[in-house]
C-alpha positions in Angstrom: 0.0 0.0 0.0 2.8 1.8 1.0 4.3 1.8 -2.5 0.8 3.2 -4.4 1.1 5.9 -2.2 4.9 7.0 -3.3 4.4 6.1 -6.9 3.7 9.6 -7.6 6.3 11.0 -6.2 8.8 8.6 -7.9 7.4 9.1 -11.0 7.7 12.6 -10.4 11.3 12.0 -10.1 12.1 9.9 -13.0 9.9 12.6 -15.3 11.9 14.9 -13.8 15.0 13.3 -14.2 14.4 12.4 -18.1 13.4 15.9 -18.7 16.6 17.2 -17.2 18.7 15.3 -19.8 16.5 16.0 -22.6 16.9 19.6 -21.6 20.5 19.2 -21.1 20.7 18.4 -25.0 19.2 21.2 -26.0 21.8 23.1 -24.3 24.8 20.7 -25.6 23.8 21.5 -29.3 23.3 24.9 -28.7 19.5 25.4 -28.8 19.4 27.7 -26.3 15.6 29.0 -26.6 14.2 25.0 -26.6 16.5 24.6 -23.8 15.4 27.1 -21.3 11.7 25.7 -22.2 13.0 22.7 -21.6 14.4 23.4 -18.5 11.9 25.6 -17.1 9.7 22.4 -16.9 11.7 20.7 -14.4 10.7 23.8 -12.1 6.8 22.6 -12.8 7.7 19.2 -10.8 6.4 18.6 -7.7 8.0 16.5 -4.9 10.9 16.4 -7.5 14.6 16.6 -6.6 15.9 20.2 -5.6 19.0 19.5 -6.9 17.8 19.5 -10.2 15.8 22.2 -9.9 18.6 24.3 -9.0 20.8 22.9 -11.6 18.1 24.1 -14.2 17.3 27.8 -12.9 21.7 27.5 -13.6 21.4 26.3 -16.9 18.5 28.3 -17.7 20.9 31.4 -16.7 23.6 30.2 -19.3 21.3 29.6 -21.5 20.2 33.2 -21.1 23.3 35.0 -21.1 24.6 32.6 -24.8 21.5 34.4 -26.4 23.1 37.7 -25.2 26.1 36.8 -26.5 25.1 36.3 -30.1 23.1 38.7 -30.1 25.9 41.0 -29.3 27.9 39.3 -31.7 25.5 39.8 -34.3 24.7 43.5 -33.7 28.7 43.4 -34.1 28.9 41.3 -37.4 25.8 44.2 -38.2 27.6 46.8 -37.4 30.8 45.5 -39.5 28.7 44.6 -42.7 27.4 48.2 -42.1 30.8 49.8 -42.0 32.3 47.7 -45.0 29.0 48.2 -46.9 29.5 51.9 -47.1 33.0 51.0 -47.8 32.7 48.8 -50.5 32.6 49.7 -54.2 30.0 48.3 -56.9 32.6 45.4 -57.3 31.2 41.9 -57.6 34.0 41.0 -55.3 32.4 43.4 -52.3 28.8 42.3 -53.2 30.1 38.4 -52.4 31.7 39.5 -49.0 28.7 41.5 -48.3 26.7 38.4 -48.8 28.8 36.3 -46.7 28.5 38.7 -43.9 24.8 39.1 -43.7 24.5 35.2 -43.6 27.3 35.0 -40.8 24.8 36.9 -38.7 22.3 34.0 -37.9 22.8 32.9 -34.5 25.0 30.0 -33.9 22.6 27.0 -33.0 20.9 28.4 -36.2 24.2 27.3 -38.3 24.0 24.0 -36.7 20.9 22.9 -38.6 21.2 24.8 -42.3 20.3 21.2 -43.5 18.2 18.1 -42.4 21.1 15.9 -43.0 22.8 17.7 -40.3 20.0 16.8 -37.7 20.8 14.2 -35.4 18.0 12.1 -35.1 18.0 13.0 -30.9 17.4 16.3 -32.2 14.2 15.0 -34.0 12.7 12.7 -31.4 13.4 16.1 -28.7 11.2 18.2 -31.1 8.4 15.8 -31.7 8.5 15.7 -27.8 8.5 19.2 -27.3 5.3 19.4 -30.3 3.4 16.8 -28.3 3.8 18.5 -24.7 2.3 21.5 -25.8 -0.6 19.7 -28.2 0.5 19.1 -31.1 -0.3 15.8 -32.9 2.8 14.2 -34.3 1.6 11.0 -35.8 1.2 11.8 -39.1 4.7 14.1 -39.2 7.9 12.2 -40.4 11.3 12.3 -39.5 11.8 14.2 -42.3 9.0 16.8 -42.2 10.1 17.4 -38.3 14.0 18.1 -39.6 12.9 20.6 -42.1 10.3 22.7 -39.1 13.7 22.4 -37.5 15.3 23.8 -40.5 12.5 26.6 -41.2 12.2 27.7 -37.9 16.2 28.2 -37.3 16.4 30.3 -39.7 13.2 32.5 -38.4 15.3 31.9 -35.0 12.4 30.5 -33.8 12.0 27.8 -32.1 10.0 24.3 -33.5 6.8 24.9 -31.0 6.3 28.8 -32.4 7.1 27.9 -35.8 4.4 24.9 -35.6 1.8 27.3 -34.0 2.5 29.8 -36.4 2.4 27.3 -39.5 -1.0 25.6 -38.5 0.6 22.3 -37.4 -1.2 22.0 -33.8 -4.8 20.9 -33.1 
């Protein structure tokens, strides 16, 4: 009887202990705004480990503060492409360069996934996760079709729950 009565809470833990290392992903390959999403449901547990919880209001921090920093470094690339753009001359030589800097200013978890190829396939099964937790009905959405939302919404620096919602993919 004993053991009915604690099943919550132990579930609670191992939820919370899977959604820690999902989150934990997330931040490895640089998806900063799925991680902090990610980790800000491991403060929604309750009778969960505190450890844990303090461990995600850290990551959510660095999380946080890598979004500042390329942003910063974008407003810097910006400002460079700006600077060289009223430098530059008519050239096709300038126009290339200018090219290359406006498409170095994507942030750097956007980079990561310019292709589907490129998508590990953790990647995918951590974004149909994310689409079911908040509604979304994944059972007729490939592999495939899940890498290129991925895709889509990186460069829209979204992430794959806003770009869904804003694409008509949930119920």
């Amino acid at each position: 009887m004993d053991f009915v009565i604690n099943q919550g809470a132990i579930e609670s833990k191992i939820n919370q202990i899977s959604s820690f290392q999902e989150a934990s992903k997330f931040l490895k390959v640089k998806n900063y705004s799925d991680a902090i999403t990610a980790f800000k449901k491991i403060q929604s547990y309750k009778n969960g480990y505190n450890i844990l919880l303090s461990r995600a209001n850290d990551s959510i921090e660095k999380a946080r503060q890598a979004i500042e920093e390329q942003k910063n470094q974008a407003a810097k690339e910006s400002s460079e492409e700006t600077e060289t753009a009223g430098q530059a001359d008519s050239t096709s030589a300038s126009s290339s360069e200018a090219a290359k800097s406006s498409s170095s200013i994507a942030s750097e978890w956007t980079k990561i996934y310019q292709t589907t190829s490129s998508i590990p396939q953790e990647v995918v099964d951590q974004g149909r996760k994310n689409l079911q937790d908040t509604g979304v009905n994944t059972d007729a959405i490939s592999d495939l079709k899940i890498r290129e939302m991925i895709v889509a919404a990186g460069k829209l620096q979204e992430n794959i729950v806003t770009y869904a919602k804003e694409n008509g993919y949930s119920n």
